[in-house]
C-alpha positions in Angstrom: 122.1 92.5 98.3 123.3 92.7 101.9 121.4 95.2 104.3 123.9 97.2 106.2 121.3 96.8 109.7 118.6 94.0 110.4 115.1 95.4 109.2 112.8 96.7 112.5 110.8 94.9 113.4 107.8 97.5 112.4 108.1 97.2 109.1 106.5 93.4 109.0 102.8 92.1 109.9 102.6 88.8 110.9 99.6 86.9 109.5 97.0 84.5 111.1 94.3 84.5 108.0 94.5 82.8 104.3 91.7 82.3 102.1 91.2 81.8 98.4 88.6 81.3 95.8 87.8 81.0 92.3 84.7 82.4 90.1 83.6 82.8 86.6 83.0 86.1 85.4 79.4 86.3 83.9 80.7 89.0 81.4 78.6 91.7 82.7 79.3 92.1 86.5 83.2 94.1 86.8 82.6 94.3 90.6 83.4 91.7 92.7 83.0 92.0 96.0 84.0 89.2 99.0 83.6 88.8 102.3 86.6 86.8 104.0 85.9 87.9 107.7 89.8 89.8 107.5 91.3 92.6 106.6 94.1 91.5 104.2 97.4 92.7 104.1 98.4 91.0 100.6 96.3 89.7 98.4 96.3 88.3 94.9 94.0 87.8 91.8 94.6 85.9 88.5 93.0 85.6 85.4 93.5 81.5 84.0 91.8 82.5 80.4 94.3 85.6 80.2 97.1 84.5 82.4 97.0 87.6 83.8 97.9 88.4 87.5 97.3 91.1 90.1 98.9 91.4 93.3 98.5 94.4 96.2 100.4 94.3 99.3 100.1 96.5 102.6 101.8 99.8 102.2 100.6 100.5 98.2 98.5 102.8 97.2 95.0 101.6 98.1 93.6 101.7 94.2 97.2 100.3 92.8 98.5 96.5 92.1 101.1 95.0 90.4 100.6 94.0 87.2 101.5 90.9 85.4 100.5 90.6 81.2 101.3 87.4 79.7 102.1 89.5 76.5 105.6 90.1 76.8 105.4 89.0 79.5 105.2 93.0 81.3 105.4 94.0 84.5 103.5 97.2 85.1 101.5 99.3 88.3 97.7 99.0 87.4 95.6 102.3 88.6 92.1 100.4 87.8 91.6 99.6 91.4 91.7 95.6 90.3 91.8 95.1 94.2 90.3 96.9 97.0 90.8 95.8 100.5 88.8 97.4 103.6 92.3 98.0 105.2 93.3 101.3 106.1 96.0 103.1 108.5 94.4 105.4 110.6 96.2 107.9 112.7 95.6 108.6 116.9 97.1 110.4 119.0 97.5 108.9 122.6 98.9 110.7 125.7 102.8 109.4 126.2 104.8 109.5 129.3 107.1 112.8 130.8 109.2 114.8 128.8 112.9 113.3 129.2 114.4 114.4 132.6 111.0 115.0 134.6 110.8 113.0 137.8 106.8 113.8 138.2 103.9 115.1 136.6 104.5 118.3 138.1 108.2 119.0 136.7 106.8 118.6 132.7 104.7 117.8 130.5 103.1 115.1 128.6 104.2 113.9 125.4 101.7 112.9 123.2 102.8 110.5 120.7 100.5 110.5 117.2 100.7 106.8 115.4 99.5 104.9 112.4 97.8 101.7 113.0 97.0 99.5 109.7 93.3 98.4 110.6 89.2 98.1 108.8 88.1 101.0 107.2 84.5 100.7 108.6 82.8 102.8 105.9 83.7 99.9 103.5 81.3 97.1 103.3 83.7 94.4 102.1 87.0 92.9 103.1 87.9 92.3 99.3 86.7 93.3 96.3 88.1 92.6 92.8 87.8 95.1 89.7 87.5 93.1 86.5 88.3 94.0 83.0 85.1 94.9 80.8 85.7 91.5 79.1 84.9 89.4 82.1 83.7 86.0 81.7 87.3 84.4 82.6 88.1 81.8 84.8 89.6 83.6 88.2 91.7 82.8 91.2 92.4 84.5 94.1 94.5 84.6 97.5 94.2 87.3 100.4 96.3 86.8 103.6 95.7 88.8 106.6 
């Protein structure tokens, strides 16, 4: 597939940040909180018992990730909340410059210009957190880039 225009340049995050991990699941514990010192923008989680895989990137639903079964294998969206990041877009408004066609302040107004800016949700007390399955004494992986 060809795009008909370059993509803009806004739809990409460059990333500075990579860590990964592994952990045994002690069979009781389904939360699994970690603290990477980031705010990821992709992040992954695998299961090496199951060979099951979980993947989130920046701009899905915050409780949604990819799913990958080794059954089939299927590919399917997961609603369990398998990975939680403390990312969030928040909205501001900021004061802009003169309407269009103003020479001075006096001649317009201000436009106000309202944006989205992909940043930590500060009422979260992780950067990452993994949901596991009730049957959670697997060997696990993981990746988060930010």
């Amino acid at each position: 597939m060809t795009l008909a225009t370059p993509v803009p340049a806004i739809t990409y995050t460059a990333f500075g940040n990579i860590a990964t991990g592994t952990f045994t699941g002690d069979g009781a514990t389904t939360s699994v909180p970690v603290a990477i010192g980031f705010t990821p923008v992709y992040a992954k989680l695998m299961d090496l018992s199951t060979f099951e895989s979980f993947e989130w990137v920046q701009g899905m639903p915050a409780t949604d990730s990819i799913k990958v079964a080794a059954s089939g294998p299927t590919v399917a969206i997961d609603t369990t909340s398998a990975i939680l990041t403390n990312g969030t877009v928040v909205s501001t408004t900021e004061t802009g410059v003169y309407a269009p066609g103003t020479q001075e302040p006096n001649d317009g107004t201000l436009v106000n210009t309202t944006v989205g800016v992909y940043g930590i949700d500060k009422t979260r007390s992780y950067s990452l957190e993994f949901t596991l399955p009730g049957s959670n004494s697997d060997n696990w992986v993981w990746i988060a880039i930010g």
